[in-house]
C-alpha positions in Angstrom: 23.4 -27.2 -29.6 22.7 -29.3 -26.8 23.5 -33.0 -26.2 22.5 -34.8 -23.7 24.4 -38.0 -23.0 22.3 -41.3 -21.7 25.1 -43.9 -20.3 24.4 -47.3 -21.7 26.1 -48.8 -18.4 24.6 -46.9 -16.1 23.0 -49.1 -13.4 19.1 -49.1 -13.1 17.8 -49.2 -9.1 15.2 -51.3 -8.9 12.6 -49.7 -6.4 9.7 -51.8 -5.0 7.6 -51.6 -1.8 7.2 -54.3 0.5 3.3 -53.7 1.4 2.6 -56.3 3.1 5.5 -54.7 5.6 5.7 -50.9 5.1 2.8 -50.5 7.8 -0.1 -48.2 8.2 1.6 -45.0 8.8 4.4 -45.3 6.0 1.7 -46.0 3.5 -0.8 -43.4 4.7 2.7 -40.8 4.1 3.9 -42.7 0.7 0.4 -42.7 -0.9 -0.8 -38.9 0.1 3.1 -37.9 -1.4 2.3 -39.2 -4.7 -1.0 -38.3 -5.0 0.1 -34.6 -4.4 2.9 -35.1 -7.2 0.5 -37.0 -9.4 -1.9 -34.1 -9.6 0.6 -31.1 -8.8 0.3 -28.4 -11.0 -3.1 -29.5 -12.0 -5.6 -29.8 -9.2 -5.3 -28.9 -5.0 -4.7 -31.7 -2.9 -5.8 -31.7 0.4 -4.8 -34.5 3.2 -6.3 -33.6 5.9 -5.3 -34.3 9.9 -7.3 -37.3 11.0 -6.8 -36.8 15.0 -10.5 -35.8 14.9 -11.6 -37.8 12.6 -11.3 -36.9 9.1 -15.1 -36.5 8.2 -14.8 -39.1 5.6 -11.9 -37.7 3.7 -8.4 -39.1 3.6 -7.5 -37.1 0.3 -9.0 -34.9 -0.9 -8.6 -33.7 -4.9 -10.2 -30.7 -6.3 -10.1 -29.6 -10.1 -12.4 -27.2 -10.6 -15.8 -28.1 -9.7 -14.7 -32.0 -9.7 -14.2 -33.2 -5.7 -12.4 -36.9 -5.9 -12.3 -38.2 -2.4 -9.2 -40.7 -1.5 -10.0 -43.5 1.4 -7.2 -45.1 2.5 -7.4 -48.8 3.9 -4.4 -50.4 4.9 -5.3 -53.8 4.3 -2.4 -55.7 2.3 -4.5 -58.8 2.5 -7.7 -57.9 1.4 -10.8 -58.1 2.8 -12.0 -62.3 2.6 -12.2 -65.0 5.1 -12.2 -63.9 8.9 -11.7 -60.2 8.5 -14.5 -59.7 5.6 -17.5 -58.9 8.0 -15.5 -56.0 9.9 -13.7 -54.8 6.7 -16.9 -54.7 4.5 -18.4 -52.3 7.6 -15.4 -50.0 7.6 -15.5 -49.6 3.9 -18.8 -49.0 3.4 -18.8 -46.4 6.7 -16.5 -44.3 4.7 -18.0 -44.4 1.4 -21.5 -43.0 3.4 -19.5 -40.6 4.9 -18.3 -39.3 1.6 -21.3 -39.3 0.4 -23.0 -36.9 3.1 -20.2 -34.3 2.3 -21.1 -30.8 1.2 -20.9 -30.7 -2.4 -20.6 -34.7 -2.9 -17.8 -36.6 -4.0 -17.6 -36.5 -7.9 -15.6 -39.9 -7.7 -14.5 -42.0 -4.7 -11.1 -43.9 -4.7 -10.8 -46.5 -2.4 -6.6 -46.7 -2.1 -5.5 -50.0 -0.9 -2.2 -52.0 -1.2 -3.5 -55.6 -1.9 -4.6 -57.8 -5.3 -8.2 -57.9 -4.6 -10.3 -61.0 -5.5 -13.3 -60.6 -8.2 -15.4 -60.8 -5.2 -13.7 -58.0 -3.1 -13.6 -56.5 -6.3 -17.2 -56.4 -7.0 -18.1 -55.4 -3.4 -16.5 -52.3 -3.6 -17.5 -51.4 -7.0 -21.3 -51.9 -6.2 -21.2 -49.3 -3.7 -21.8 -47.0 -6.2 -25.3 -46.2 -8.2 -26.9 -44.4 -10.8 -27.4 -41.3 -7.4 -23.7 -42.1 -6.0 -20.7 -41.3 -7.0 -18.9 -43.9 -9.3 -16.4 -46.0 -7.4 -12.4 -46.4 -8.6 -10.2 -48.6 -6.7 -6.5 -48.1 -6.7 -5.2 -51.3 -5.5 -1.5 -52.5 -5.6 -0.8 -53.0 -9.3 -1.5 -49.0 -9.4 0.3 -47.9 -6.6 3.5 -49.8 -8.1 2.5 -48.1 -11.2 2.6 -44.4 -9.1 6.1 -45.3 -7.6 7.7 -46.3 -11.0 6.2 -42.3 -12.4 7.7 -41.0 -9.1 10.8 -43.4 -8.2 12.1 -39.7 -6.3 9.2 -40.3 -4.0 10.3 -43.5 -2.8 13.7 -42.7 -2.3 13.2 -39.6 -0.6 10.8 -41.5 1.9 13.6 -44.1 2.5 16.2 -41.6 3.4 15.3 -41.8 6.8 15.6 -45.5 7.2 19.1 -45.0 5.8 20.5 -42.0 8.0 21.0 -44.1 11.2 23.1 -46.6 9.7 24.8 -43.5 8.1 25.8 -42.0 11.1 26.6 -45.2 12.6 29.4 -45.4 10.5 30.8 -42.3 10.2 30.2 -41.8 6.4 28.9 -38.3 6.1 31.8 -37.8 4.0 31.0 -39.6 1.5 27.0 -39.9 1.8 25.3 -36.9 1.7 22.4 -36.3 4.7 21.5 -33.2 6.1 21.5 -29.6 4.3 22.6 -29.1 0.8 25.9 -27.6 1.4 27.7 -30.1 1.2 26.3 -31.2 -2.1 26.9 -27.5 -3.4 30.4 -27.8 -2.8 31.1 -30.9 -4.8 29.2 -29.3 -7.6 31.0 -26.2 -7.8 34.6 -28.7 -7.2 33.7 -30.5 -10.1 32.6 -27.4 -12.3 36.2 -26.0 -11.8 37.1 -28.8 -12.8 35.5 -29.7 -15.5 36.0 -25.8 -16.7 40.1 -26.0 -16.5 40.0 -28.8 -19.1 39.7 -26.2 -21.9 41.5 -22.5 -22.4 38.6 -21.5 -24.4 35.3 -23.2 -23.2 33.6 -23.6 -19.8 31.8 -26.8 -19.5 28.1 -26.9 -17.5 26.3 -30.0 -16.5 23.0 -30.9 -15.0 21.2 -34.0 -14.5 17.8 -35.4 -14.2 17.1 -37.9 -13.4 19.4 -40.6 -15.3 20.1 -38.3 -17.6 23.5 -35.7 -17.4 23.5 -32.5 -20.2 26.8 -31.3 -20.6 26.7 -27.5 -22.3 29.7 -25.5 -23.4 29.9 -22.2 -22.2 32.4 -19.8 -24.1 35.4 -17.9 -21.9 36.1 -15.1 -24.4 33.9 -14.0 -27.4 36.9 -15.6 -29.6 36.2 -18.8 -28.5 34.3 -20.0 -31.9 38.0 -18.9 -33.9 40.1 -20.3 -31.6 39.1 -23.1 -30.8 35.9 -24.8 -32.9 33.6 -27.1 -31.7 32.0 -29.5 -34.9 29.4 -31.8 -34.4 28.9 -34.5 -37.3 26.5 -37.5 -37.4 24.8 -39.4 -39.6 20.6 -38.9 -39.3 18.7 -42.2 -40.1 14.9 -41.2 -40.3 13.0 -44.6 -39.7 9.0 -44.2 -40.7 8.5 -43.7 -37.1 10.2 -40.7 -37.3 8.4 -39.0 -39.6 7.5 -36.1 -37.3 10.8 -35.5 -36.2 11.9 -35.2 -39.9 9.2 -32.7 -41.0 10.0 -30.5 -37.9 14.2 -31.3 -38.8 13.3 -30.3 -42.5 11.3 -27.3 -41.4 14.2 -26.0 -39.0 17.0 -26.3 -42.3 15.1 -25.2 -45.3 13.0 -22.6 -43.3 14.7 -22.2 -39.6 11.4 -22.5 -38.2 11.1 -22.0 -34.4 11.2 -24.7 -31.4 13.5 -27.2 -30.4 14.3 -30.2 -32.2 15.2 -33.1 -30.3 16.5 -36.1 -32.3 16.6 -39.6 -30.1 19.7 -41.9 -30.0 17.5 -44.2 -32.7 17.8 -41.5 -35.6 21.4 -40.1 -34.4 24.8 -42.7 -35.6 28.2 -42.5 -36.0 28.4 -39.0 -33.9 31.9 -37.3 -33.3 32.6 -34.0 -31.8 35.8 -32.2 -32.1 36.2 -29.7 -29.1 36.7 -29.3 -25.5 38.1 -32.5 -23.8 34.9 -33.0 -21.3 32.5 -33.6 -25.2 34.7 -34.2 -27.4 34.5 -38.0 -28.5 32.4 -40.9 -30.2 29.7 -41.1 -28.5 26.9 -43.3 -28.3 23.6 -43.6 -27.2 22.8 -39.9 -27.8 20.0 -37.6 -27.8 20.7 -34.2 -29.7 18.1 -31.5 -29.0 18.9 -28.6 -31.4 17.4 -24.9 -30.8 17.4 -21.8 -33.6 19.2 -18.7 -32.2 16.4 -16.0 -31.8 18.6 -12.3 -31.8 16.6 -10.8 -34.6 16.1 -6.7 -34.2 12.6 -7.4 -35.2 11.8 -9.4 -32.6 8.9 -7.8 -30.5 7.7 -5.2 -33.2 4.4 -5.2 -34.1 3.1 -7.0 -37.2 -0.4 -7.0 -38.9 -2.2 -10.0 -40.7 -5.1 -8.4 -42.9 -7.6 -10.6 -44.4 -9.0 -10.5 -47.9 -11.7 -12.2 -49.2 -11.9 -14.3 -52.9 -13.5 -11.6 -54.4 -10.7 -8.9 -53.1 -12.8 -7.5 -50.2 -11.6 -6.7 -47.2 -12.7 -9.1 -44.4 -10.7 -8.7 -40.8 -7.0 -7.5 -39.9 -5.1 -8.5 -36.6 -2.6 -7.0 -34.8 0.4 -9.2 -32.9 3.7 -8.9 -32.0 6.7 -10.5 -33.4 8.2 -13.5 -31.2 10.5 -15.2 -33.6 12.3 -14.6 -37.0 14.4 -16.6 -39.0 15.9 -17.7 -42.4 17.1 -21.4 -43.7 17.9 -22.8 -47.1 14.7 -22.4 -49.0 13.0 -19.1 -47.1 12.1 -17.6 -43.8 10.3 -18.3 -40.9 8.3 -15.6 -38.7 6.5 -16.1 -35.5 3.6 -13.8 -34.9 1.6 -13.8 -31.1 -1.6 -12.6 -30.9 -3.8 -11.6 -27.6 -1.2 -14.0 -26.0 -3.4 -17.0 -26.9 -2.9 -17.4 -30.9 0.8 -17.7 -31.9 1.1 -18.1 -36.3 4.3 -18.8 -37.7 4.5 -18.8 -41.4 6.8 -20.5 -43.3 7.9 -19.2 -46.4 9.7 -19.6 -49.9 12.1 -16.6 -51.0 10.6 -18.1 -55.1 7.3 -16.9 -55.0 6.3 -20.0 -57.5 6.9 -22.5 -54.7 4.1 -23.2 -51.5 5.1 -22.9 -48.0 2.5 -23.4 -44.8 1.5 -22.2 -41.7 1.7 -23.5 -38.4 -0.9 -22.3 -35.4 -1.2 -23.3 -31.9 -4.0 -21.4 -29.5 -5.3 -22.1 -26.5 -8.3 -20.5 -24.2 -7.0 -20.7 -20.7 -7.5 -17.8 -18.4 -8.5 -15.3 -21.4 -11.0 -12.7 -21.5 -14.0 -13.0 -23.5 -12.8 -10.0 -26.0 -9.7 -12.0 -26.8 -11.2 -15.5 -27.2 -13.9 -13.7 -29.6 -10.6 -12.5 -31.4 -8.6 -15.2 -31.7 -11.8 -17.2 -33.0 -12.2 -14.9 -36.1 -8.7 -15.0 -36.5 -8.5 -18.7 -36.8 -11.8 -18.2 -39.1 -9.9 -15.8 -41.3 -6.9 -18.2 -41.5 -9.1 -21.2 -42.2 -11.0 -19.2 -45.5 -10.2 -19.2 -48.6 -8.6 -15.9 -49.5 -5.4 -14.0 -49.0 -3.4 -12.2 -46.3 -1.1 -9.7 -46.0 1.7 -9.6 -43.5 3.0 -6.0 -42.6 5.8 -5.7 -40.4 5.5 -1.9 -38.6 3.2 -1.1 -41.4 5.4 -1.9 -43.9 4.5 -4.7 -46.4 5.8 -7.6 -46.3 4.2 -10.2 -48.1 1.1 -12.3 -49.7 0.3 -15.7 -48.5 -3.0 -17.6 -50.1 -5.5 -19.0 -47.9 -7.5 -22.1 -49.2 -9.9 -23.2 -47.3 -8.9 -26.4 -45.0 -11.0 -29.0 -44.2 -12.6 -28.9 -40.5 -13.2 -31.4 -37.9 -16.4 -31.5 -37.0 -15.6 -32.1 -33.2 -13.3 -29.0 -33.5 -15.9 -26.9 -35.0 -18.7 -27.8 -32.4 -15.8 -26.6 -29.5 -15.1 -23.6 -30.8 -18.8 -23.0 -31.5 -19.5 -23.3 -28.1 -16.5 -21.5 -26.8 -17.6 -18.5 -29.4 -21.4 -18.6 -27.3 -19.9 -18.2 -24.3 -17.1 -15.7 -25.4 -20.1 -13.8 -27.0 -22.8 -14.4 -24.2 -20.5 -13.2 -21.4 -18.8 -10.3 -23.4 -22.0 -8.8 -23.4 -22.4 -9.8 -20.0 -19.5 -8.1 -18.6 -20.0 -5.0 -20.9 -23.2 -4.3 -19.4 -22.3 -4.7 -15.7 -18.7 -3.1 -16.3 -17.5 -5.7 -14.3 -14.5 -7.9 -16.6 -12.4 -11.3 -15.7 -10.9 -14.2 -17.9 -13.7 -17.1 -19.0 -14.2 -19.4 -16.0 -11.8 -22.8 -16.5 -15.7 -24.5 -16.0 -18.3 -23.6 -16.8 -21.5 -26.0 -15.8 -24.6 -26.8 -17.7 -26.8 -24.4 -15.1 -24.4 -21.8 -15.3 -24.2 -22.2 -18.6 -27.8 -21.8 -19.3 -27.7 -18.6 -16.9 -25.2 -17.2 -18.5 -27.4 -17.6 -22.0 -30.6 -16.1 -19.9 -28.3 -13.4 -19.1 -27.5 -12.0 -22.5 -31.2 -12.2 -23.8 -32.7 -10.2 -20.7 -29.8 -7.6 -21.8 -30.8 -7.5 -25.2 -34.7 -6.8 -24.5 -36.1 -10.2 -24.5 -38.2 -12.1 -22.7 -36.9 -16.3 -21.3 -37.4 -18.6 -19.4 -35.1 -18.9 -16.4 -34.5 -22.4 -15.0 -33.9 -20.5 -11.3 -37.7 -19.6 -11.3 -39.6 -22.9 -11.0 -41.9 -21.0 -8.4 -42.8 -18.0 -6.7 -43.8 -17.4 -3.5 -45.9 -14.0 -1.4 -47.2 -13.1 1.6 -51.3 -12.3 2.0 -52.1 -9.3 3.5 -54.7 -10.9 5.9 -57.7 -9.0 4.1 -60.0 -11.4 2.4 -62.4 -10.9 -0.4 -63.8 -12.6 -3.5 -61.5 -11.7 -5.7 -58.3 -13.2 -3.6 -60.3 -16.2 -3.2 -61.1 -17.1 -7.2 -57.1 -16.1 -7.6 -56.4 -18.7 -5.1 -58.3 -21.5 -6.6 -58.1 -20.8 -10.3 -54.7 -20.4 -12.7 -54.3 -16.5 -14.2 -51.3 -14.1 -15.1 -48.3 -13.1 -12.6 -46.1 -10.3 -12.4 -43.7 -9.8 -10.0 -40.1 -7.8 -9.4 -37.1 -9.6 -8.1 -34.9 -6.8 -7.2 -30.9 -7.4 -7.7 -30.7 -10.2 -10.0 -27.6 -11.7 -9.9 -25.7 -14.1 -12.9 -22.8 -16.5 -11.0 -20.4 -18.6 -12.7 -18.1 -20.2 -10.0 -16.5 -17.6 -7.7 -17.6 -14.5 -9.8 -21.0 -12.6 -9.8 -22.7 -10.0 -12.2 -25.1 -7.4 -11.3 -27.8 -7.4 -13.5 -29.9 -5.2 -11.8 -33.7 -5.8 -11.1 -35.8 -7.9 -12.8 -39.5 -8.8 -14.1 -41.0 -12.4 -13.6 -43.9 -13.0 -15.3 -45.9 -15.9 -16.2 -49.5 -16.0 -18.3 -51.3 -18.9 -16.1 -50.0 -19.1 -12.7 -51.6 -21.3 -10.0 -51.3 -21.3 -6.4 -49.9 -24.6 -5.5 -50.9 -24.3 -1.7 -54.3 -22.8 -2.4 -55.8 -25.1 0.4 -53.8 -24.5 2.9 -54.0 -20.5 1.8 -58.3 -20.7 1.9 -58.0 -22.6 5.4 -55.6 -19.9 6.7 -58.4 -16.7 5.5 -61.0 -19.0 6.9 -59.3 -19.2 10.4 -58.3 -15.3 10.2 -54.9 -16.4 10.5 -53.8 -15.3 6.8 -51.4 -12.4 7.5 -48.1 -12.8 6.6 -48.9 -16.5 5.3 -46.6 -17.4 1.9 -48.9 -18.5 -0.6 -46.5 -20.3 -3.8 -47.2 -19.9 -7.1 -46.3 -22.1 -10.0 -46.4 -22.3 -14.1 -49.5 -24.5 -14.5 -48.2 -26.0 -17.2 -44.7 -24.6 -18.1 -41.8 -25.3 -15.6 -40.1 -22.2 -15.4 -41.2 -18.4 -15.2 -40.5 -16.3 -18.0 -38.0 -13.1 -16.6 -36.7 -9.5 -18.5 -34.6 -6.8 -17.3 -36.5 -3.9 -15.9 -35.0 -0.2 -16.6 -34.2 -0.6 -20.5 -36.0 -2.0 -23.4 -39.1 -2.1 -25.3 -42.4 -2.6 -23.8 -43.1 -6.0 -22.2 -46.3 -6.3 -24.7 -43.6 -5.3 -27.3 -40.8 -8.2 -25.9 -40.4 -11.3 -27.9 -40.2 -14.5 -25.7 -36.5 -16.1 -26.8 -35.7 -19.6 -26.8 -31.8 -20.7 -25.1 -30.9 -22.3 -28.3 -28.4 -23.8 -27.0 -26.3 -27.6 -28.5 -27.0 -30.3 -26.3 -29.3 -29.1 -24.0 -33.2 -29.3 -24.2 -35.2 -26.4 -23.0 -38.7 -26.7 -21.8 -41.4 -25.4 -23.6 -42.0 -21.4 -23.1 -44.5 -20.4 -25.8 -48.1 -19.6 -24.3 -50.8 -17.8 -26.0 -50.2 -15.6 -29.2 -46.9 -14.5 -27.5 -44.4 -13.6 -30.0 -41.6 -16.3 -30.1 -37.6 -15.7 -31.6 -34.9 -17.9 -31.3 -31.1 -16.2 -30.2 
């Protein structure tokens, strides 16, 4: 067990910036600092060297295919009165200039360190439109709000205001500037310290923030005999705390997995009996407890097989053991499956009595094979039924499925994560080229990736990358070329390589057939002038749907017929396709 120890007296630092004061270049270095920590870990941050000019970009903030561009404007006094004429121009100059980048801005931030008016306010707000990026402002109240997230930020900044004064007075023996040496020495001081308080236990500490975790560390393997640590409290479980209890209940009755913290509100009266450095009455505390896990079975393989209502065999599953446990009422054991899908059952040694399940999955950098897997699993688990649990083949036990209820937002995402699992599975499988879903995936790619998978499995679609269609004339004119010019008709054509993208990746499809059963020459005049002049060799004429918007395409090399092809609809939630069904043409829906 771990306690962690909050000091009621401890001293809070109030940290605030003077903006109207810090000048331009101290908040240009404060505000790119906490924008990188903000979105650290979750998106790049680029802050680019503006000596050149920074091409309308003072941060930059990708995630995925979202671009946010940061302008920073160090006006601490707005943008009324004498200086609103020039101010309005700069502001604006930089919004056009972000919105002339290549791809546009996805949002645009104007960062300033002032309380704007309504007015200012509104000026800046209408710079966007329904063909511009949406405009944020982060004015002072948010920039305060930054520094309290990332008071470390501040104080690190300010470090440099404080070493002159510092070494002015000689105190580098008691302040600490410069390399970390120093620092490591009084920590290792203080741990031999702390560690010849006890014959028996070491104590370690840490501390974040304004927090210090003392942890005991046994000397000998006899430690426990000789000299025992207890830890009693009383636990008052408020109706706030109704999670905490469930997970507290869970880890006693079952010793299900995870840490359980329990905050100062829930923990009273606490004494522990043990080294000097803990032992006490404390107050204020946080306990965080955490199971053991040093069970031999612990990375063996275990099996899940599903059964349905009426006894038959539905799907089995295939994970390996992370955690295993017993409490007061039955066991706990901790399954992980295609390192995305983790199922820990909790259950009763009486067989009349219920116990549960707990799942948690996720879909981040997994390959379509897997997500496909862990979606039937979570299926399975979610049907009413039963499942056996064999551990290395050998039975275990029975658990009862019943069927839980589902929310319909839940079901419509994992719907749509099962399409594109599915679509790009087959995808890969028949370009033999394999990588982990894309983190984004766009509408257009999206819809690609759908024509993809119907061109592989011998249909016909419409792809929204064909709107038109251009070829060169020969230069030889006759009657015939001239009627195709000027009235619609079929068009066939090969585009050789097709390629599928979805971000940084690209299949090889192979080539392709684009056809379309009324076609018209959309430069026909300009085509008839060119034969006329006996300048029509090598001249592009352009072909369109006459009425359709896209051209229909299959894969060439494989596949039935194309009189034999069925023309297949994208069917897919949210997005409307344009009509593709001419003629008689045979129509199916995939």
């Amino acid at each position: 067990m771990v306690i962690t120890f909050c000091d009621d007296d401890w001293e809070a630092i109030e940290l605030s910036v003077d903006w109207d004061k810090i000048g331009k270049d101290d908040f240009e270095r404060i505000v790119e600092t906490l924008l990188t920590r903000k979105w650290q870990g979750i998106a790049t941050v680029t802050c680019p060297d503006g000596r050149g000019g920074d091409g309308g970009i003072d941060v930059e903030v990708r995630q995925g295919d979202r671009r946010r561009i940061h302008q920073l404007k160090y006006f601490p006094d707005g943008f009324s009165g004498d200086k609103k004429t020039t101010r309005h121009k700069q502001i604006r100059n930089s919004f056009e200039r972000a919105t002339k980048l290549s791809p546009p801005p996805s949002e645009w931030i104007l960062v300033i360190p002032a309380k704007l008016t309504p007015g200012e306010r509104t000026f800046v707000e209408r710079l966007g439109g329904s063909d511009r990026p949406p405009v944020t402002i982060l004015d002072r109240v948010g920039l305060d709000v930054l520094i309290a997230e990332f008071p470390d930020v501040y104080r690190y900044l300010r470090r440099d205001h404080l070493r002159p004064e510092v070494e002015l007075y000689r105190l580098e023996t008691e302040t600490l500037t410069g390399s970390s040496k120093p620092l490591t020495r009084r920590i290792l001081d203080l741990g031999a310290q702390a560690d010849s308080t006890d014959l028996f236990w070491a104590t370690d500490f840490s501390r974040v923030g304004d927090k210090v975790t003392y942890t005991v560390r046994p000397k000998d393997t006899d430690a426990h005999k000789k000299s025992p640590i207890t830890v009693s409290f009383d636990g008052v479980f408020g109706p706030e705390h109704d999670d905490v209890r469930k997970k507290f209940e869970q880890s006693m009755n079952f010793g299900a997995s995870g840490a359980i913290v329990l905050p100062p509100q829930i923990v009273n009266d606490m004494v522990i009996r043990g080294p000097q450095t803990i032992a006490g009455t404390p107050g204020n505390v946080t306990v965080r407890m955490e199971p053991l896990n040093d069970n031999p079975a612990v990375g063996e393989s275990a099996e899940l097989r599903f059964f349905g209502t009426d006894g038959t065999r539905r799907s089995a599953h295939e994970g390996r053991i992370t955690y295993i446990n017993h409490g007061s009422v039955g066991y706990s054991l901790k399954v992980s499956f295609y390192e995305h899908l983790d199922v820990e059952l909790l259950a009763p040694i009486n067989t009349g009595e219920s116990g549960e399940s707990r799942l948690s999955y996720n879909f981040h950098r997994i390959r379509p094979k897997d997500a496909l897997a862990v979606l039937d699993l979570l299926d399975s688990l979610r049907s009413p039924g039963i499942f056996k649990v064999y551990i290395k083949d050998d039975f275990l036990a029975s658990h009862q499925t019943n069927g839980e209820p589902t929310d319909p937002a839940l079901e419509q995402e994992l719907a749509e994560i099962y399409g594109i699992a599915h679509d790009l599975d087959v995808a890969q499988e028949f370009c033999n080229h394999f990588f982990a879903i894309p983190e984004e995936i766009t509408p257009w790619e999206r819809v690609n990736l759908r024509v993809a998978r119907i061109i592989i499995d011998g249909h016909l679609t419409a792809s929204p990358r064909i709107t038109n269609w251009t070829a060169p004339l020969s230069g030889l004119d006759s009657p015939k070329l001239r009627t195709r010019l000027t009235e619609s008709g079929p068009a066939h054509f090969r585009w050789k390589d097709f390629t599928l993208k979805l971000g940084s990746k690209e299949l090889a499809l192979g080539d392709v057939g684009v056809i379309h059963g009324s076609a018209k020459v959309a430069n026909s005049e300009e085509a008839l002038a060119a034969l006329n002049a006996g300048t029509a060799k090598g001249f592009r004429i352009r072909f369109e749907p006459k009425e359709d918007r896209y051209f229909l395409i299959y894969l060439l090399g494989q596949g039935p017929e194309l009189k034999d092809r069925m023309i297949a609809e994208w069917t897919l939630p949210g997005l409307t396709q344009p009509g593709t069904r001419t003629g008689n043409e045979k129509t199916n829906r995939t």
